[in-house]
C-alpha positions, 0 to 999 in steps of 0.5 A: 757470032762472038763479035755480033753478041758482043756489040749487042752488049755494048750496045745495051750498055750504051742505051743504060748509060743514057737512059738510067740518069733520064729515068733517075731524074724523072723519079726524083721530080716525081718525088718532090711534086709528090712532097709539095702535093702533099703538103697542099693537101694538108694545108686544103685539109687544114681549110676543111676544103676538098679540092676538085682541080689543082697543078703541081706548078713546080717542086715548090708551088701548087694552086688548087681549087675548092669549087663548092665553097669558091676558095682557091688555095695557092702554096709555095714552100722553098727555102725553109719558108712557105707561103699559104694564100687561101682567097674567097674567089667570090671577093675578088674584083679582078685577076690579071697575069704578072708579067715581068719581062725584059729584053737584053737583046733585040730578039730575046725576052727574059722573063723574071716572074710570072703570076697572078695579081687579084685585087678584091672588091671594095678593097677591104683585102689587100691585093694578092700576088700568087707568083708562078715563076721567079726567074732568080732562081736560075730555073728555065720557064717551063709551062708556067705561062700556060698554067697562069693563063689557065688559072686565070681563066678558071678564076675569072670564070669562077666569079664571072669578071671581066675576060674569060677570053683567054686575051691577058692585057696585063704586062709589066715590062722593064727595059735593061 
């Protein structure tokens, strides 16, 4: 009996080696995202916009949209600088994916940066990056690319230009 209570417990003591990092990372993530959401949300408030749809894109960036005045709001706060990019969709002529991509190797694609490009009709507004992913940050590309494509989509369909089809010709490729 002694030797089974006592595996029982070096096994519990495994299992809490294993899983209390996994679970103190998760909180720690869950509190950054909660940080930059609710800097988003100040900044939406700051606009008197009431968002209906948004993504917590990482620690640092948001988008949101404010589908009854057609405004979209994007946020990036990272190393003591933030950036706050609030566009009337209805101005908006185009919206195509960045796509910086290079291959070093014969079967590897590294990504450098991701985003949307908007240009705007009659061209009185300078054209707006909104970047996802910047790969100089070292960090690995998570769902990123699918987030581009979704806010991609919800733009263009917003203001009713071009492909909705979820088809992104857009891609800026550099050899290394």
């Amino acid at each position: 009996m002694d030797i089974e209570m006592s595996s029982v417990i070096m096994g519990l003591c495994f299992l809490a080696v294993f899983f209390i990092p996994i679970v103190y990372s998760q909180r720690v993530q869950k509190a950054k995202n909660k940080k930059i959401y609710n800097l988003f949300m100040d900044a939406a408030k700051s606009h008197q916009l009431t968002i209906s749809e948004y993504d917590v894109l990482d620690e640092h960036s948001v988008i949101g949209m404010d589908n009854h005045q057609n405004m979209l709001l994007f946020l990036r706060h990272a190393n003591g600088g933030s950036e706050r990019v609030l566009v009337d969709v209805s101005k908006i002529e185009s919206c195509k994916m960045i796509n910086l991509s290079r291959s070093p190797g014969k079967h590897i694609t590294v990504v450098d940066r991701l985003g949307i490009r908007l240009t705007f009709k009659k061209g009185k507004i300078p054209e707006k990056q909104l970047l996802f992913y910047e790969g100089t940050h070292g960090e690995p590309l998570g769902n990123e690319y699918f987030l581009t494509k979704k806010w991609i989509r919800i733009i263009r369909q917003t203001c009713n230009i071009g492909n909705t089809s979820g088809k992104f010709s857009e891609k800026v490729s550099v050899g290394s």
